[in-house]
C-alpha positions in Angstrom: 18.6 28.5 -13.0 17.6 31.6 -10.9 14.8 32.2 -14.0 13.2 29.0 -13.6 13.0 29.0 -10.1 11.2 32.7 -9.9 9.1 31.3 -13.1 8.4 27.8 -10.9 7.3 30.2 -7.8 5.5 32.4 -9.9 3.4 29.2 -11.7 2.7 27.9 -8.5 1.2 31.0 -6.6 -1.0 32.2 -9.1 -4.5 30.9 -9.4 -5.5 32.3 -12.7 -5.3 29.4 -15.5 -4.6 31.9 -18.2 -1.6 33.7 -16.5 -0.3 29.6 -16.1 -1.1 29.1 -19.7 1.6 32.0 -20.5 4.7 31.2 -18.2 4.3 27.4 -19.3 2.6 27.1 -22.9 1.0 24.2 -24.4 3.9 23.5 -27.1 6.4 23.6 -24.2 4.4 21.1 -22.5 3.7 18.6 -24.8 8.0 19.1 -25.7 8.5 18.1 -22.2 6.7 15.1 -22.5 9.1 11.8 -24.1 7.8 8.7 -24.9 9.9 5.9 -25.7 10.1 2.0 -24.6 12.3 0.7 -22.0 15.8 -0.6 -22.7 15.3 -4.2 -22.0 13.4 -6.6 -24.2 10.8 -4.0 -24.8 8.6 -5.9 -26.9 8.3 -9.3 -27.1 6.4 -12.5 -28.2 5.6 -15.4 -26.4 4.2 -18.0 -28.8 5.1 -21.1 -27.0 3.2 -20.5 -24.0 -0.1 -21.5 -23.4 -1.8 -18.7 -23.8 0.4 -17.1 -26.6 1.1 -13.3 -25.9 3.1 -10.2 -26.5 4.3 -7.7 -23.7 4.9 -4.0 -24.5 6.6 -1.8 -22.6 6.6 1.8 -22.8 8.5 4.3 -21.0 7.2 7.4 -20.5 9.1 10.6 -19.2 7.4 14.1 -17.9 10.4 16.5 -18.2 8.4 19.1 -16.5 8.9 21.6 -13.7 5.4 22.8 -13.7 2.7 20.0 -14.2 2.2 16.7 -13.2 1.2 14.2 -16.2 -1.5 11.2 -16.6 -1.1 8.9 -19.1 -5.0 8.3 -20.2 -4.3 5.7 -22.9 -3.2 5.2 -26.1 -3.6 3.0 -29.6 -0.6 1.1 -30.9 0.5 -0.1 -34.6 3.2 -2.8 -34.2 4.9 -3.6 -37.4 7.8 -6.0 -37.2 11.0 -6.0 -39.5 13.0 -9.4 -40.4 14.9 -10.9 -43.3 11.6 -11.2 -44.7 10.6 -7.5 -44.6 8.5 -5.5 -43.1 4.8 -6.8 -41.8 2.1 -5.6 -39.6 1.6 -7.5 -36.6 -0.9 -5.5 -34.9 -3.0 -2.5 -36.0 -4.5 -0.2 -33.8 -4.8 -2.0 -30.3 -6.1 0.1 -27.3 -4.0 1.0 -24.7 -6.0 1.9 -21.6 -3.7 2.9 -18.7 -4.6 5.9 -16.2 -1.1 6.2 -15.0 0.1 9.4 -13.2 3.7 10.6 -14.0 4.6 13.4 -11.7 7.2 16.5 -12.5 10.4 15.3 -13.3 9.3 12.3 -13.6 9.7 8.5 -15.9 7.3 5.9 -15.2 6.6 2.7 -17.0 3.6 1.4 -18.9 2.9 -2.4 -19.3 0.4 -3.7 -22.3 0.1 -7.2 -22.6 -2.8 -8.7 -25.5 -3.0 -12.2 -27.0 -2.5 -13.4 -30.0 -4.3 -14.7 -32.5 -3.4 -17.5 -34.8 -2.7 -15.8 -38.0 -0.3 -13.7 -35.8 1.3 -16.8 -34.2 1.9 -18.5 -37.8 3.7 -14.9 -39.1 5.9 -14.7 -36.0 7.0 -18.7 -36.2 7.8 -18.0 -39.3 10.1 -14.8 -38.7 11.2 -16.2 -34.8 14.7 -17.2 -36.1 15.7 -13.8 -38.4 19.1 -12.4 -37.8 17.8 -8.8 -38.6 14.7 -8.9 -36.3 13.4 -5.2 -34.7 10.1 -4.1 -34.5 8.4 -0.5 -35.7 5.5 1.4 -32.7 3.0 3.4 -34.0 1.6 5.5 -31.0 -1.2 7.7 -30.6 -1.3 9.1 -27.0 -3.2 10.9 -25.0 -1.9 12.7 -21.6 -4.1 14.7 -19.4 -3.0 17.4 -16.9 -4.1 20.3 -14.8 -3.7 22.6 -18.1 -3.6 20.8 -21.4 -5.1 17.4 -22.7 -2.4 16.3 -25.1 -2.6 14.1 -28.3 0.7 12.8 -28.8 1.7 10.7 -32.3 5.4 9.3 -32.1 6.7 6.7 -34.5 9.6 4.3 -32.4 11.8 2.8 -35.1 14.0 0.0 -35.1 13.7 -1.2 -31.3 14.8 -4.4 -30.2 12.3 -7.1 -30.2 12.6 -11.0 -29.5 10.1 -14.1 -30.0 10.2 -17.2 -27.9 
């Protein structure tokens, strides 16, 4: 506790990026950084609507003591699993969000994208599967004052729902 408090002091009065670079390196950084999606219906279809549509929602934590975070965007891979398999739903949709997550930190990030009507006919056909979760493939990238970070994480097996 006493060590990260000098270390905090010490990161915070120095000017020299370099000397930063060595109390807090890059790898630490980018371990402080979690990405996950939020408990509650964190994906989900709407194909009855009139404008069908899927909602994303991706939480985003900055477990740092040194640096403040931006989300700059991201591209997503959406597979969903059923009783019929596993099946793509989306392949590499663009996330663009500037979104600033400070130290110590969890914010939220909202995608929403409509859907097309091959999409719609897969999901009707999967909307009533007892075994129904869905698969994120994320590529994101996070800026800060130090480091611009390319983040890949793989979110299996989250809950998912289609109305």
């Amino acid at each position: 506790m006493v060590k990260d408090l000098v270390m905090s002091i010490l990161f915070s009065s120095v000017p020299i990026e370099k000397i930063k670079k060595w109390i807090y390196p890059e790898k630490e950084f980018e371990q402080d950084i979690d990405i996950d999606v939020r408990s509650t219906n964190p994906v989900s279809f709407n194909i009855n609507s009139q404008i069908p549509s899927s909602s994303i929602y991706l939480k985003v934590t900055n477990k740092s003591q040194y640096l403040e975070a931006t989300f700059d965007r991201a591209l997503l891979s959406l597979w969903l699993n059923s009783d019929k398999g596993t099946q793509p739903i989306c392949n590499e949709l663009h996330i663009i969000c500037k979104k600033k997550i400070g130290r110590k930190r969890t914010e939220e990030i909202f995608f929403r994208y409509d859907l097309n009507e091959s999409q719609i006919k897969n999901l009707g056909e999967i909307k009533e599967s007892k075994r129904l979760s869905a698969t994120l493939y994320l590529k994101i990238y996070m800026d800060s004052l130090l480091y611009d970070l390319l983040k890949e994480v793989r979110l299996e097996n989250k809950p998912c729902e289609i109305n």
